[in-house]
N, C-alpha and C positions, 0 to 999 in steps of 0.2 A: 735315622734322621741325620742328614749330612749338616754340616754348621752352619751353612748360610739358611736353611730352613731353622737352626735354633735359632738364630739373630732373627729372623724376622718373626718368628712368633715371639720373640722377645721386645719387638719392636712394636707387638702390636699390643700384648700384655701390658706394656709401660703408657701406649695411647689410653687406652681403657683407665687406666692409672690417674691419667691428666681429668682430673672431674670438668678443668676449664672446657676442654675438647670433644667430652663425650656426654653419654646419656646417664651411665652410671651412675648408682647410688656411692656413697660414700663406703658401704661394706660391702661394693661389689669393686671399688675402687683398690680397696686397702687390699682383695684377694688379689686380684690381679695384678700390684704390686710385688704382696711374695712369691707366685708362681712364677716372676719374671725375675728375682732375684733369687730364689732356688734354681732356674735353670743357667743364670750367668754364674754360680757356685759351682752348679752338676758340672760345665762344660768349659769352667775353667775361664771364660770371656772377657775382655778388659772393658771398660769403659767404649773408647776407641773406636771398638770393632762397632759395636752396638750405636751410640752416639753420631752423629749427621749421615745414617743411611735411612733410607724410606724415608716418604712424604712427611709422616707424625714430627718424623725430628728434625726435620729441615728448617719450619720456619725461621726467620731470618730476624735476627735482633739489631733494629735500628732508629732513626730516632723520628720521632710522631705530634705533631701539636695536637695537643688536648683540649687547652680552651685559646680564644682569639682572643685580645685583650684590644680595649677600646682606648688604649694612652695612657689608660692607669691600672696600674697594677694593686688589688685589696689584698695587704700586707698579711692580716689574718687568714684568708683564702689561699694563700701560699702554702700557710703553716697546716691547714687542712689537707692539699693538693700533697705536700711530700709524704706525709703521713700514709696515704693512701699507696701514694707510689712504693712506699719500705715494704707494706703487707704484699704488694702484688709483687716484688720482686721487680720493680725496675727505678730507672734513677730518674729524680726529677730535678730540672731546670729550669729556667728563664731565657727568654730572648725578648728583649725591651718588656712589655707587658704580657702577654703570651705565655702562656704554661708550657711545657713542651717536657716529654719522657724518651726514657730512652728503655726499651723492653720491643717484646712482640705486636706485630701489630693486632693482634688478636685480643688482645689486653689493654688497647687503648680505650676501648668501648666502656668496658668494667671500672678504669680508672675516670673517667668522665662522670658515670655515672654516679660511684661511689662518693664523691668529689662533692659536686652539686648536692646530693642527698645528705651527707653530713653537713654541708655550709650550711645548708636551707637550717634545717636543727640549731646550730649555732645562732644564727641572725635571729630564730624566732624564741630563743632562749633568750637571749640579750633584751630582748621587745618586752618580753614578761617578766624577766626579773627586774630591769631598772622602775617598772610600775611596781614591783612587789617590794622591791625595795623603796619606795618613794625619795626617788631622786629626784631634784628641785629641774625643771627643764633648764634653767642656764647650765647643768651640771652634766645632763641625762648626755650629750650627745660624746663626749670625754669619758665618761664612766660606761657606755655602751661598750665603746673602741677595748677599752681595758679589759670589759668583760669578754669580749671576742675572740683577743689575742693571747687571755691566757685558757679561754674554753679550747681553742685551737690548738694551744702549746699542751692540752693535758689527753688530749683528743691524739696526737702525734705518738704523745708518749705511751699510750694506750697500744695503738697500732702496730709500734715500735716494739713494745711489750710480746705481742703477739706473734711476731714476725722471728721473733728469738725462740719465745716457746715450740712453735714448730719449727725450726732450725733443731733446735735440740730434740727434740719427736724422732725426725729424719735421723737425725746420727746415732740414738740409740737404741732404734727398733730394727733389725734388722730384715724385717718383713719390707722396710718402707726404702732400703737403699736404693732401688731402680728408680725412685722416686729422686731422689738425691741427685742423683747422677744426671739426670734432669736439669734439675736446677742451678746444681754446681757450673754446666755445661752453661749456661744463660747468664750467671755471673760472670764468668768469664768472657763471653763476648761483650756483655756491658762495659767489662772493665778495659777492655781494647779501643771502645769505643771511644770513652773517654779518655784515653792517653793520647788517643790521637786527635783530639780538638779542645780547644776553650770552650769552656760554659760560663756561664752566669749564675751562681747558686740560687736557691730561692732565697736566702738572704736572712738576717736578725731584723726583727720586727719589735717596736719599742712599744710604750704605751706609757702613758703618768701611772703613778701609784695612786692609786686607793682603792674600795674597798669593792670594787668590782675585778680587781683581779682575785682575791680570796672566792668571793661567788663565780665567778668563771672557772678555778679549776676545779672548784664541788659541782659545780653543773657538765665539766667534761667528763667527770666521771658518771654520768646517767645518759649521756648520747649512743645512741642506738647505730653500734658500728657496721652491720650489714643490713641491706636493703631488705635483705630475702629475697625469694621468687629466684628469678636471671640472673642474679646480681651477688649471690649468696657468698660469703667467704669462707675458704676449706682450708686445707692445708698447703702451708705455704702459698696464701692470697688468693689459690685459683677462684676462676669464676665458673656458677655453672650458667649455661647459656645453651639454648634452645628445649 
């Protein structure tokens, strides 16, 4: 087998790889990750060689609006929106009201959806707990906010959480390096991206004190972070899809 046939079966080994990309299960993912990292060992192969040939690793990392925003931007739904953005590997921003990521556009789908699907969670957490708590209505609509913005900020920290644990997965399994080399590959277009423009971060989001930020980060810790189905999240955020 001449080299350029090991790069491509190594190109295609790493597609299979991508659970966002293909059909595969998760332990038909995780072989065909070390079959593709045993032949870039057997043949001696760099990153380089393997990394933006064929179609699988081409796509192009650039920047996507996620949701439209109508004038105003819900300060909480930000703090959900980056969150999402950490797990899938892409960077999230602002332009006036408007979400907007910077990743594959393939990934924009997944972050939309994951997006909405937790907010909705949040808002109808906020709805039952200020009744379960019996907050006085002059009080309920301030004590809601609170509880939103710290179920969000604990809902982040979760996702955030997760986004490391598989980081650290990748770098100590060495079944999963072609996997790496991947994603390494996509951080760094990210990060060019953003040297070369201004953004808007998603920003600090405040809230008054009281006792509905204490019940908002005990209720971000019972939010239900994958959708399942389409939408599932694997290693390293991917989505599966179709």
């Amino acid at each position: 087998m001449n080299i350029q046939a090991v790069i491509e079966k190594v190109q295609k080994l790493l597609a299979l790889a991508d659970r966002g990309r293909s059909k595969t299960t998760e332990a038909e993912a995780m072989r065909a990750a070390e079959a593709a990292a045993r032949l870039m060992r057997q043949h001696q192969l760099e990153e380089a060689q393997v990394i933006g040939r064929g179609e699988e690793a081409e796509e192009e990392v650039s920047c996507h609006m996620v949701e439209e925003g109508g004038g105003r931007t819900v300060g909480w739904r930000c703090i959900v929106f980056e969150g999402v953005c950490r797990m899938m590997r892409c960077y999230a921003y602002r332009r006036r009201s408007s979400f907007w990521m910077i990743g594959r556009k393939s990934d924009r789908e997944a972050v939309a959806y994951l997006t909405g699907y937790i907010a909705r969670q949040v808002a109808q957490a906020a709805e039952t707990e200020s009744r379960a708590y019996g907050i006085p209505a002059s009080e309920a609509r301030t004590w809601r906010h609170t509880f939103r913005v710290a179920c969000a900020a604990r809902v982040r920290e979760r996702l955030t959480e997760l986004a490391m644990e598989n980081d650290a997965k990748l770098r100590l399994d060495a079944g999963l390096s072609g996997a790496l080399v991947v994603f390494q590959a996509r951080d760094q277009a990210i990060a060019r991206i953003k040297a070369e423009m201004r953004f808007s971060s998603v920003g600090k989001v405040t809230a008054r004190a009281n006792s509905g930020d204490a019940a908002g980060r005990a209720a971000g810790d019972r939010i239900n972070l994958s959708a399942g189905g389409k939408h599932a999240l694997g290693i390293g955020g991917q989505r599966l899809l179709r």
